[in-house]
C-alpha positions as a Markdown table, in Angstrom:
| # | Residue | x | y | z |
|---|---|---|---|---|
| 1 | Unk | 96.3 | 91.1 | 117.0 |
| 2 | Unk | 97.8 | 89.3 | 113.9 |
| 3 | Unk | 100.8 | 90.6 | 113.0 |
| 4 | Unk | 101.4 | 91.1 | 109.1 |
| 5 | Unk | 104.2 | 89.7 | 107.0 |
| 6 | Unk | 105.2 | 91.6 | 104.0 |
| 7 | Unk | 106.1 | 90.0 | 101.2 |
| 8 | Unk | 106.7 | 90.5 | 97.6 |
| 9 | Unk | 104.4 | 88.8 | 94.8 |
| 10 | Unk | 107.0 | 86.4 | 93.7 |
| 11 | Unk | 107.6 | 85.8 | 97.2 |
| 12 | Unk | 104.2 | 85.0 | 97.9 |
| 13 | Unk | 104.2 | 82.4 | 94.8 |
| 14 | Unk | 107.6 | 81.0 | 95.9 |
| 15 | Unk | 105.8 | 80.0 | 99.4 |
| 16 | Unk | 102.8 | 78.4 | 98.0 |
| 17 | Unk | 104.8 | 76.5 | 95.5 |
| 18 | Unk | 107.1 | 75.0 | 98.5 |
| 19 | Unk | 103.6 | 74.1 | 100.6 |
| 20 | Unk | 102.5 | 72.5 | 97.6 |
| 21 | Unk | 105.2 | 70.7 | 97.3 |
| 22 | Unk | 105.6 | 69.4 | 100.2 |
| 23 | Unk | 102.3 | 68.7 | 100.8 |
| 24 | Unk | 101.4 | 66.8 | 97.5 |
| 25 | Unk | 105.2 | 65.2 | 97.2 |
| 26 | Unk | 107.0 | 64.9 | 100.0 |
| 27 | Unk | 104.3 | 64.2 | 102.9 |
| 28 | Unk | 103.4 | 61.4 | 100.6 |
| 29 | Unk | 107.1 | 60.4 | 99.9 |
| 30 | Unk | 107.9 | 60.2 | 103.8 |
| 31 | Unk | 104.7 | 58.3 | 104.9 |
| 32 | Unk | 106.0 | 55.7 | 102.3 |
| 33 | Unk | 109.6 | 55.8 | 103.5 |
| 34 | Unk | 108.1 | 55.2 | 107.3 |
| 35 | Unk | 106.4 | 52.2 | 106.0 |
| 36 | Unk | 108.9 | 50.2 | 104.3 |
| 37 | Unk | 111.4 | 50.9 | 107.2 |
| 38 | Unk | 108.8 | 49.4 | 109.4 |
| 39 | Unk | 108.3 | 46.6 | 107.0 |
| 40 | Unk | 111.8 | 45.9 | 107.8 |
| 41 | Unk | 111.1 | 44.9 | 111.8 |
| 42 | Unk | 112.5 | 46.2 | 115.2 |
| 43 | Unk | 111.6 | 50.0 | 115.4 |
| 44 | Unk | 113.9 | 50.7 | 118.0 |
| 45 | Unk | 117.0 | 49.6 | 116.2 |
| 46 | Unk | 116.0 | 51.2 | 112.7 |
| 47 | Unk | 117.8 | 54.3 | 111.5 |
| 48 | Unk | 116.0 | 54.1 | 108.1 |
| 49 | Unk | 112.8 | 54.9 | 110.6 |
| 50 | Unk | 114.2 | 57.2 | 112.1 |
| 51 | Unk | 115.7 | 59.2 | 109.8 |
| 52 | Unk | 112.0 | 59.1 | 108.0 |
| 53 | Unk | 110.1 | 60.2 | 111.1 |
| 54 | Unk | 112.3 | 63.0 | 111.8 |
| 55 | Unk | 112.2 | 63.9 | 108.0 |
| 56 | Unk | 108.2 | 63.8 | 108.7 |
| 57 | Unk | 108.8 | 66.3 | 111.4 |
| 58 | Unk | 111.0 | 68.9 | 109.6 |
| 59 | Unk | 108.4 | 68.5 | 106.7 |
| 60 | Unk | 105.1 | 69.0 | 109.0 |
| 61 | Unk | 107.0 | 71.6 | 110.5 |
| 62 | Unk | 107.7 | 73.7 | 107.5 |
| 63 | Unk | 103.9 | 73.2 | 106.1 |
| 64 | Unk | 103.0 | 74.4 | 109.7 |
| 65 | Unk | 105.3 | 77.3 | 109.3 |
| 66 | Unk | 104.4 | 78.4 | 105.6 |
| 67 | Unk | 100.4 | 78.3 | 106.3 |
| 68 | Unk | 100.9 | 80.6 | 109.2 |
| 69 | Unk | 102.7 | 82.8 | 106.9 |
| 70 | Unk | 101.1 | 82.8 | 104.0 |
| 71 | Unk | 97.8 | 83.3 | 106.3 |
| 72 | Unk | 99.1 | 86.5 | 107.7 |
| 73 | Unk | 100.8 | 87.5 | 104.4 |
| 74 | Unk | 100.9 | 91.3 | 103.1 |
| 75 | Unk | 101.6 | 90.7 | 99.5 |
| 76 | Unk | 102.7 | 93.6 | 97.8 |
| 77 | Unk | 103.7 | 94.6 | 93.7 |
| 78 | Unk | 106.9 | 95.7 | 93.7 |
| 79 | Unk | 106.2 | 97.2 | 90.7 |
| 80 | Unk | 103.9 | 99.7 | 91.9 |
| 81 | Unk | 105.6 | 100.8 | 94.9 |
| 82 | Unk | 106.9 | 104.7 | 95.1 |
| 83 | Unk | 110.1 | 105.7 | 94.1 |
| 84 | Unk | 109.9 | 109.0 | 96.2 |
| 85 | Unk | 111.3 | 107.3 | 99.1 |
| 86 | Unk | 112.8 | 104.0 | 100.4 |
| 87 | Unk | 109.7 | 101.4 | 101.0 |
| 88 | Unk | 109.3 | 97.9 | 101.2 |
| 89 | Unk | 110.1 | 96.6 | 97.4 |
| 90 | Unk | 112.0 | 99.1 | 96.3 |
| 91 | Unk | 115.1 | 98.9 | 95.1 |
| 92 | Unk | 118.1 | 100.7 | 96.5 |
| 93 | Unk | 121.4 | 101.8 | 95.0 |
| 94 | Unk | 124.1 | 103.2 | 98.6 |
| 95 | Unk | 127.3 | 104.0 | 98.8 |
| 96 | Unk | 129.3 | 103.3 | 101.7 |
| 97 | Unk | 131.2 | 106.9 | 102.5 |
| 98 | Unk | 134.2 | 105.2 | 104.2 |
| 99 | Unk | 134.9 | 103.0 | 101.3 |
| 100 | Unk | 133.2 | 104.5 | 98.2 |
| 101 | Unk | 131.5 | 100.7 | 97.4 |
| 102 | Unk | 128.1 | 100.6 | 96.1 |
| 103 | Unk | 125.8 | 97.9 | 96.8 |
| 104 | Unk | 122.5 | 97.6 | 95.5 |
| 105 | Unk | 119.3 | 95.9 | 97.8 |
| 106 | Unk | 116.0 | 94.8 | 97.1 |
| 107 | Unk | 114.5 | 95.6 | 100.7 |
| 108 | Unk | 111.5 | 92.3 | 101.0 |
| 109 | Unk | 110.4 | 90.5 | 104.1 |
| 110 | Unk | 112.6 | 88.1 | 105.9 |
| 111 | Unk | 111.5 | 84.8 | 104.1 |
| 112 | Unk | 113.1 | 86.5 | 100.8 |
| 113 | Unk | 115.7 | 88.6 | 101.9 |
| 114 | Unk | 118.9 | 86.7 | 100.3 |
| 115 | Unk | 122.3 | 89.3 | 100.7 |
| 116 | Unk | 123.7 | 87.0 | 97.7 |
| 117 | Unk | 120.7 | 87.5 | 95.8 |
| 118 | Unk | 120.4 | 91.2 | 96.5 |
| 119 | Unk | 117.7 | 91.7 | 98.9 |
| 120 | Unk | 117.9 | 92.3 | 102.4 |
| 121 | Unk | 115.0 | 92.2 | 105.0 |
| 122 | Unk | 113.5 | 95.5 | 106.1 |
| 123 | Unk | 113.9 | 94.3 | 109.8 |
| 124 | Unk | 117.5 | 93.8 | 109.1 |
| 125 | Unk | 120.0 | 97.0 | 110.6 |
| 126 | Unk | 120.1 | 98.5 | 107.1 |
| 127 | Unk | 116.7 | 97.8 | 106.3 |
| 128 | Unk | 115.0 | 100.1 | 109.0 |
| 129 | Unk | 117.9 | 102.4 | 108.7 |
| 130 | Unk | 116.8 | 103.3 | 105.0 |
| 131 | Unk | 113.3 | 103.0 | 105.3 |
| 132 | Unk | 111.3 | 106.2 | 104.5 |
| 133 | Unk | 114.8 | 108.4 | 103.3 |
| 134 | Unk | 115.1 | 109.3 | 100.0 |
| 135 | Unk | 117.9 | 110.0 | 97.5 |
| 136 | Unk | 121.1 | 111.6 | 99.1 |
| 137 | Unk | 120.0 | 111.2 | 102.4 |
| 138 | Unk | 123.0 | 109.8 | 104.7 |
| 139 | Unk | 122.8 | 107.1 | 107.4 |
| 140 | Unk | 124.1 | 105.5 | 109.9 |
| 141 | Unk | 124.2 | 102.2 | 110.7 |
| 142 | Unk | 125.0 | 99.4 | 113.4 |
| 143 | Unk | 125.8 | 96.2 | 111.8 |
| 144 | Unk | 127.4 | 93.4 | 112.7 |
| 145 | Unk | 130.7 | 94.6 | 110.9 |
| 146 | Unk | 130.5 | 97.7 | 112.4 |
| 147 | Unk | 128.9 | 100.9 | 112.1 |
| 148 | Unk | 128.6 | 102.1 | 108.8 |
| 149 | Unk | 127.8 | 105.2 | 107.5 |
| 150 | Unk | 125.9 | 105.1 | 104.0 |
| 151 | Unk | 124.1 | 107.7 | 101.0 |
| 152 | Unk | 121.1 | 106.5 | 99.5 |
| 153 | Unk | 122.1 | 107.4 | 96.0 |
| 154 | Unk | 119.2 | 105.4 | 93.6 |
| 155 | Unk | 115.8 | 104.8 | 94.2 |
| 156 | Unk | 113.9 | 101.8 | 91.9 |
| 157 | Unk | 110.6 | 100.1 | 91.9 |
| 158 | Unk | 111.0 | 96.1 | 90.8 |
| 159 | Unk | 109.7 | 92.6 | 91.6 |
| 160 | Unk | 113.3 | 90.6 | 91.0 |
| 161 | Unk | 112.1 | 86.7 | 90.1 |
């Protein structure tokens, strides 16, 4: 059974623009690097080779990485989601009841969840603790900072670039 990943439409374009990328550019770039380091003689004492091949690795890596996600990719508008209830897109307005602070998350997948961007991953504590309440509905939740105990006081649909 595959196993979906949700993602946002800008997410989605954000993932093949990096496999692009580094298929087209930086594959190409590295193969060069590898041969002018080996142009320069004795492999086993050449950190410009080595440094290239392991650059090669993290770079086949990633592409290997991206095509199996973009393969089993959910791609959603975020625009069009439902603002009747916490789903994935959405955006969410909550405010902590111990401390009064409001913090406002785009809940996307965990390739685009970025806390200092304002998304979080629905598979993250608060993520799955929100998903499917609506507004004023109260929650508690384990993080790593503690239990928390939040409101859900705003409910948005938007595809943040």
């Amino acid at each position: 059974m595959v196993v979906r990943v949700p993602m946002s439409k800008t997410g989605h374009i954000k993932l093949k623009d990096e496999l692009r990328q580094l298929e087209k550019h930086d594959r190409i770039e590295v193969i060069k690097s590898i041969e002018i380091a080996r142009a320069h003689g004795d492999l086993k004492e050449n950190a410009e080779y080595h440094a290239a091949k392991e650059r090669q690795g993290h770079i086949e890596g990633r592409i290997m990485e991206l095509k199996d996600k973009l393969g089993r990719a959910e791609v959603i508008d975020c625009t069009e989601v439902s603002r009747d209830k916490v789903v994935f897109g959405t955006v969410v307005t909550l405010v902590d009841l111990d401390t009064d602070d409001e913090v406002c998350y785009q809940l996307l997948g965990p390739e685009e969840s970025d806390v200092k961007k304002g998304s979080i991953s629905v598979f993250s504590p608060i993520g799955q603790s929100i998903i499917g309440k609506e507004v004023g509905d109260e929650v508690t939740v384990k993080t790593p900072g503690g239990v928390r105990q939040l409101e859900v006081m705003e409910i948005n649909s938007s595809d943040r670039p």
